[in-house]
C-alpha positions in Angstrom: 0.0 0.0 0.0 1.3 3.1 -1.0 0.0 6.3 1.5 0.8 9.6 0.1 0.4 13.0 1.5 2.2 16.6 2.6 3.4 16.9 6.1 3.4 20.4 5.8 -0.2 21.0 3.5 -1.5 24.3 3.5 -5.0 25.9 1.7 -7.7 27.8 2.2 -10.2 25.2 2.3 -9.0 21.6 2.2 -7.5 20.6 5.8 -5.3 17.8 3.9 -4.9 15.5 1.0 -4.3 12.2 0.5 -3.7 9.4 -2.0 -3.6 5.8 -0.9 -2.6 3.1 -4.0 -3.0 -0.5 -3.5 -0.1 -2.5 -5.2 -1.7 -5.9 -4.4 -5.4 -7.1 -2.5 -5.5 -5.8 1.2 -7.4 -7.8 3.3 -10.6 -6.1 5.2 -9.3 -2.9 7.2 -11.0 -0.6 10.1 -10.9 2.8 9.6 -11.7 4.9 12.5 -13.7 8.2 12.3 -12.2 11.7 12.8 -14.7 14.1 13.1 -14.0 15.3 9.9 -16.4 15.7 6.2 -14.4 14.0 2.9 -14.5 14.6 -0.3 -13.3 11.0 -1.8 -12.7 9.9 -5.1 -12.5 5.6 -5.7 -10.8 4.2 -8.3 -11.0 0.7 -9.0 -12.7 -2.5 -6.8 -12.7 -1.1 -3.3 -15.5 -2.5 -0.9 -17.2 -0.7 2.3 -18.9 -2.1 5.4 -20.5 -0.1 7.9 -20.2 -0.3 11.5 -22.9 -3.0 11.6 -20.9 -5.0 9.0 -23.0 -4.3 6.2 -21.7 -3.8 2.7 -22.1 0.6 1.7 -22.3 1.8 -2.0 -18.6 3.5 -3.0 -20.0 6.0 -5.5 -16.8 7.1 -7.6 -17.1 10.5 -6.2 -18.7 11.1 -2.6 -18.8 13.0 0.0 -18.5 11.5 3.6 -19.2 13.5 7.1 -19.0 12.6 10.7 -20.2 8.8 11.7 -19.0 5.6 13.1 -15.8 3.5 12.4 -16.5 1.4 8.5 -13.9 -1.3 7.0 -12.8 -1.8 3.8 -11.1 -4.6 1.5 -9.4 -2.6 -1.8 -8.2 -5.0 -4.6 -4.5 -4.6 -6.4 -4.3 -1.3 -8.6 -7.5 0.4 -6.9 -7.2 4.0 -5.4 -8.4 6.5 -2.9 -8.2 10.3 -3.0 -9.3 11.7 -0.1 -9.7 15.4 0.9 -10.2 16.3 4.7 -12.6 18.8 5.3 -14.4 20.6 8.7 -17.3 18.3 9.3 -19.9 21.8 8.8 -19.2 21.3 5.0 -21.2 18.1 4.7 -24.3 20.1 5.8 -23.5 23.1 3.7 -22.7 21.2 0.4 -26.1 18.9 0.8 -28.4 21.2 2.7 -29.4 18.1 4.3 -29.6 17.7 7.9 -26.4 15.8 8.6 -27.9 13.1 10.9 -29.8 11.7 8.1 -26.5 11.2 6.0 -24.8 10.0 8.9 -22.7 6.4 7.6 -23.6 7.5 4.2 -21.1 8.1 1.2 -23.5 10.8 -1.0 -22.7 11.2 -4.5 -21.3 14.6 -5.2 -22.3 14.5 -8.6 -25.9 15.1 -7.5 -24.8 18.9 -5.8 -22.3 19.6 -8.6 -22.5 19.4 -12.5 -21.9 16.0 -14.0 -19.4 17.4 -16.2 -17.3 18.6 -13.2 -17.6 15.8 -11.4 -16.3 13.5 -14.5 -13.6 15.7 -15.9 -12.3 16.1 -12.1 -12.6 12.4 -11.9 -10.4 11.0 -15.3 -8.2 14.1 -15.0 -6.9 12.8 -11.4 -7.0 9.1 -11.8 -2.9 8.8 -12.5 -2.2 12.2 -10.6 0.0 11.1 -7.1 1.7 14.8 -6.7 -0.2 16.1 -3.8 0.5 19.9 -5.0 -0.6 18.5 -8.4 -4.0 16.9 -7.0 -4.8 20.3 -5.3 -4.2 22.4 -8.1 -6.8 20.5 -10.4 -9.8 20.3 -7.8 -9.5 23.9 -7.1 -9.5 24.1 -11.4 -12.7 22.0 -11.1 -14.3 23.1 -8.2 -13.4 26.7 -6.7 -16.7 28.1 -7.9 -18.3 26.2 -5.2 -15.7 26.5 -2.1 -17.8 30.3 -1.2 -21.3 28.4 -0.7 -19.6 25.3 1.0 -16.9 27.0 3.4 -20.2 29.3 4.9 -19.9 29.7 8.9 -22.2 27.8 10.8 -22.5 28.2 14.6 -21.2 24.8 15.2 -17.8 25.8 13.4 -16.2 27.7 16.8 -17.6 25.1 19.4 -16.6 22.5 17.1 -13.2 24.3 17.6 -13.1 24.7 21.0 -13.3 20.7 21.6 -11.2 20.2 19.1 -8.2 22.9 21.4 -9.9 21.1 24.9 -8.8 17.8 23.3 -12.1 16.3 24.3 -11.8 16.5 28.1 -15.3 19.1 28.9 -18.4 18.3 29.9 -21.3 18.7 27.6 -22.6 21.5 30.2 -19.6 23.8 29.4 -20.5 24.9 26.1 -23.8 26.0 27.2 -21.4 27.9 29.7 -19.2 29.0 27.1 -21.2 29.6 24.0 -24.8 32.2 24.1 -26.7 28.8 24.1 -28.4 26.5 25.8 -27.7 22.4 26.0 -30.5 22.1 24.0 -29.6 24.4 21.6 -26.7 23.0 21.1 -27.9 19.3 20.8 -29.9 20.4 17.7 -27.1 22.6 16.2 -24.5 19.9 16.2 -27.4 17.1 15.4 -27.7 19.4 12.5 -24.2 20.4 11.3 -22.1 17.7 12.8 -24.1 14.9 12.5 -23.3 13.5 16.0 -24.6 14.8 19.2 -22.6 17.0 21.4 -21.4 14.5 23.8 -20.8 11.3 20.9 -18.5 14.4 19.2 -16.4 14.9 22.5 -16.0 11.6 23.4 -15.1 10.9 19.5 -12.2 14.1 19.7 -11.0 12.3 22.9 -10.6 8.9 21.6 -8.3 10.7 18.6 -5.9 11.8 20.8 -5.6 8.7 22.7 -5.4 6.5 20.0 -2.8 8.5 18.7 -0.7 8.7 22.1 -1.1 4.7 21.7 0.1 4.9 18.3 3.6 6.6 19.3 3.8 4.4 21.9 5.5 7.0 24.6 3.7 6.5 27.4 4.4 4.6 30.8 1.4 2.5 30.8 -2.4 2.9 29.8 -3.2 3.6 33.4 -1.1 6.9 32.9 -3.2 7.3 29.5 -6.7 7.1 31.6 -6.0 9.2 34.2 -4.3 12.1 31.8 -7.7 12.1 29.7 -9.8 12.3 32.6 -11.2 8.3 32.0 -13.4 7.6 34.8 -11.3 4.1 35.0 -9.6 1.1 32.7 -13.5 -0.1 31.4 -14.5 3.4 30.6 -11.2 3.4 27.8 -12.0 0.4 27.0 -16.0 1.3 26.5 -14.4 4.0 24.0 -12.4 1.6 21.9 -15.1 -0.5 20.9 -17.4 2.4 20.4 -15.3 4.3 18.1 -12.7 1.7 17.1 -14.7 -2.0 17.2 -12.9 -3.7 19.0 -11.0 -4.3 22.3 -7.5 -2.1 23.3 -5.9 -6.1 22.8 -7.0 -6.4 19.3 -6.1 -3.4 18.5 -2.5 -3.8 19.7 -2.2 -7.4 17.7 -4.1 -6.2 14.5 -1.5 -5.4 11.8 -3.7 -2.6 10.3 -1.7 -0.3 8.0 -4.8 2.0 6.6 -5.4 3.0 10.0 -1.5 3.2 11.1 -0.9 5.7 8.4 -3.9 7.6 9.3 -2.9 8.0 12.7 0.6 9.4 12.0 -0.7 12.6 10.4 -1.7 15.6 13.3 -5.4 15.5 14.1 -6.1 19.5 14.5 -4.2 21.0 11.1 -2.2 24.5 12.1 -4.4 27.2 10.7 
């Protein structure tokens, strides 16, 4: 598997872009969610299973916001291209509210012109220059980055969990932010896709996951008590909410999708 991206990636609207080749079948592989809206492009046999194990329709162009962890098996010479977004876009590309497209990959070519879509499409399909990549979708697609990259009011509260690194209570942001816990239940059911609390947890669990990916810490007790765990079952609760499976499995699964995933920074420098 070849995983290509730009440690130091800059723009004005994509958070990062990646391309992922497959030089022979992979075998089925977890991917964990980030919080985050994609913009993906499939090329070739890849297959997707949802959370509950059952097999999702890959459109060759989608869009993807904020859900639950999905696998996927990818055959020899297939593709992705994936470009990270903030999870508001979702809602401002489909107008949709984003609970309803929650574990769904939506065809962009039914919010932007078939043409687009198809010359973006072939013209990236052998393209593995990530400075090349960008260049053509903003060729293909800048006219719609104004309408899309709108401000919600989930954007700065989003944010602020994001710099908390998950460790608040759902009753700050009432505390924090001009509205109330019920306000922000339907904003973020809205925009995000996830409730507030799923959403803080899921921030959380990235940053552990990735302190357990680097492998620098004394022990996993340490890990609990520095993200404000309750105890060793309440991290373990997390993993096989967000992850599928147990902190064991995780350790012993050879999973290189997610591995590469992991190594690039979760919050992107502005």
């Amino acid at each position: 598997m070849e995983f290509i991206n730009k440690k130091d990636f800059r723009h004005s609207f994509y958070k990062d872009v990646t391309r992922i080749n497959y030089k022979e079948d992979m075998s089925s592989q977890l991917i964990s969610d980030y919080g985050y809206t994609y913009i993906m492009l499939r090329y070739g046999n890849i297959e997707a299973f949802n959370y509950k194990g059952k097999k999702v329709e890959v459109p060759e162009v989608f869009i993807k916001g904020t859900g639950d962890f999905f696998t996927v098996k990818a055959y020899k010479n297939s593709s992705w291209l994936s470009f990270e977004l903030p999870n508001h876009i979702l809602h401002n590309v489909t107008k949709i509210h984003s609970k309803k497209n929650r574990n769904t990959f939506v065809d962009l070519s039914l919010y932007v012109e078939e043409e687009v879509i198809s010359s973006l499409y072939s013209t990236l399909r052998e393209v593995n220059a990530i400075e090349e990549i960008t260049k053509i979708a903003d060729h293909h697609l800048r006219d719609y980055y104004r309408d899309w990259s709108a401000l919600l009011p989930s954007v700065e509260i989003v944010q602020y969990i994001l710099n908390k690194k998950g460790m608040l209570a759902v009753e700050e942001l009432s505390e924090v932010f001009p509205y109330s816990t019920k306000t922000i239940e339907r904003i973020f059911n809205k925009e995000v896709g996830a409730s507030p609390y799923h959403y803080i947890c899921l921030v959380r669990f990235n940053y552990v996951i990735r302190e357990l990916e680097k492998n620098q810490f004394a022990s996993l007790a340490d890990l609990v008590v520095q993200y404000n765990y309750y105890d060793h079952s309440h991290f373990e609760k997390d993993f096989k909410k967000f992850l599928g499976q147990s902190i064991k499995s995780y350790k012993n699964d050879n999973n290189l999708l997610l591995t590469n995933g992991l190594s690039r920074a979760y919050v992107k420098k502005k």
